[in-house]
C-alpha angles and dihedrals in degrees: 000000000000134000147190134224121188108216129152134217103289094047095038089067094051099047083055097049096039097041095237134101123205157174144215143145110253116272091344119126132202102216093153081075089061095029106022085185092070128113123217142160103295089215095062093034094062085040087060098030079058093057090044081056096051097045088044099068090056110103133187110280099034131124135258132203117182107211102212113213125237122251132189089283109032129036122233109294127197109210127182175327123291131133147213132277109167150035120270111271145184129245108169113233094244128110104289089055106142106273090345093157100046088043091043093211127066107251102206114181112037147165131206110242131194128195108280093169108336113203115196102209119049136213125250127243092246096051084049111036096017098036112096100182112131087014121120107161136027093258095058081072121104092253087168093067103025091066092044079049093055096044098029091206108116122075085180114053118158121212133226107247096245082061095050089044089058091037081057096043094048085041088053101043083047087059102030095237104310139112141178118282101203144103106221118050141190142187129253107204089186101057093020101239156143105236125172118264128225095209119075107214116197117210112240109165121113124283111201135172117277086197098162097183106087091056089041087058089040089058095044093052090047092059086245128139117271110161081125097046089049094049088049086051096050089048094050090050110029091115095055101114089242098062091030095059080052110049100019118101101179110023102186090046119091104263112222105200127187136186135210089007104195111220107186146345097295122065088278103142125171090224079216142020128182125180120183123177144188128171095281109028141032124212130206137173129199113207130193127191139224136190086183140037111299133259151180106274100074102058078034085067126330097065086052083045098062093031092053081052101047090043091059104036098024114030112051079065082074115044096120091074142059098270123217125188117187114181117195141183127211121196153142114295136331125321123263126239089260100037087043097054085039092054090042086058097051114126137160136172131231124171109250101352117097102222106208119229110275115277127209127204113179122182135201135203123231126137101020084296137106129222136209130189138169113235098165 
């Protein structure tokens, strides 16, 4: 998987220099993953429990874009490839953040990076998300980026891995082919570029847990919303070999798995998304989340919604295998008689794709655990 970091002039230079890449919302803190009995403001709490979701699908050996921002004399730039070397982590935007003062904002949820291929010049947003050479339909568009592009909420966004292949090939014809080999890197603000550094910085700051599950089961038990803190959860532990049996198509095949997937110019999001491929068919699983028992709404029009929108802007990327849609809800509980009957009797068309009968998973929470279980 790939995935894309915002940063701007001053931090760009000191992920470079440090090896990580992070995100975090200003002078917020996230005090409820050290103390899960504290009570803060719910607004900022699902803000930062998004971030934790974001960081949280990121696993060792992706693969991680900056984005650098435009500014009154450059246009926004994307620049790569590292990867990944270690697991997400925690730093608390307090004083002692990891190089807080030379960054000048506190950079929460982070991962450590090293060079994969490392270009020195980068390509613009308009030869990436403008440009229509090479394009022939709608969906051969970055969708990905073009909607962060449009809200401008999300410091985390992943790819589809048709967008990252075209991001790779304009990267490679910039910089004919070359990139730095080198292990210690800088940034150069007057030609805009990635140069090898002389100096060999080691990271030092704190790497705690961003365990979600003991505030997820503080706001359940507190009657509060925690759909948020649900999707950050799935995404932490996807790969347990409980959740994975369940969501999972294709389980010796690479699993690319994406949050908050954003399917069209309104606030329309697929809470999850999982593709899995082999030579011959491709895999993917819608899935909608609930913080409450199911009904009937959301077969009735959000699940269309996203299918209609992965059949136009997906799918057609695919249409030299045997295509596969499951969509699945996960909620609280089992179904009743009528929502049950009502999800049983979901359909929808899509021309060469065959689109599985609906699947729900509930999930109930005993024991400081939570459980989750397919009924449908």
């Amino acid at each position: 998987m790939t995935h894309v970091f915002v940063v701007d002039e001053t931090t760009f230079k000191y992920h470079l220099e440090y090896l990580f890449a992070g995100t975090g919302a200003k002078d917020k803190s996230a005090p409820f993953l050290a103390n899960h009995l504290i009570n803060i403001n719910s607004t900022i709490e699902r803000m930062l429990i998004g971030m934790i979701a974001d960081i949280s699908r990121i696993s060792i050996g992706d693969k991680i874009i900056f984005y650098l921002q435009a500014t009154k004399h450059n246009q926004g730039m994307f620049f790569g490839v590292f990867k990944v070397i270690s697991n997400p982590f925690f730093d608390e935007n307090d004083d002692n953040n990891y190089l807080i003062f030379s960054l000048n904002k506190g950079l929460t949820f982070r991962v450590l990076i090293a060079p994969e291929k490392v270009y020195s010049k980068g390509i613009t947003e308009h030869e990436y998300l403008d440009s229509l050479q090479g394009k022939n339909h709608p969906y051969d568009l970055c969708w990905s980026m073009i909607y962060r592009k449009l809200k401008g909420n999300r410091g985390c966004t992943m790819l589809m891995d048709y967008e990252y292949e075209d991001l790779i090939n304009k990267l490679n014809v910039k910089n004919n082919n070359q990139y730095i080999e080198s292990t210690a890197f800088t940034y150069d603000p007057v030609n805009c570029q990635i140069v090898s550094s002389t100096k060999q910085n080691t990271y030092l700051g704190r790497q705690e847990s961003l365990n979600i599950l003991p505030r997820l089961i503080y706001k359940y038990s507190h009657y509060n919303a925690f759909e948020a803190h649900l999707q950050a959860y799935i995404l932490q532990n996807y790969k347990s070999p409980h959740l994975y049996n369940l969501l999972s198509m294709l389980p010796n095949e690479p699993l690319w798995i994406g949050n908050e997937v954003a399917c069209g110019v309104g606030m329309q999001k697929i809470d999850i998304m999982i593709k899995q491929e082999n030579e011959k068919e491709i895999y993917i699983r819608l899935i909608e989340l609930k913080d409450e028992a199911p009904y009937d709404n959301i077969v009735l029009h959000q699940i269309p919604w996203y299918l209609e929108w992965l059949s136009n802007y997906v799918l057609p990327r695919y249409n030299n295998k045997i295509i596969h849609v499951i969509p699945t809800i996960i909620a609280k509980g089992n179904l009743s008689e009528a929502t049950k009957q009502c999800y049983e009797n979901f359909s929808f068309n899509i021309i060469n794709t065959k689109v599985e009968p609906l699947q729900y998973i509930g999930f109930d929470i005993n024991n400081e655990e939570i459980n989750f279980t397919r009924f449908l």
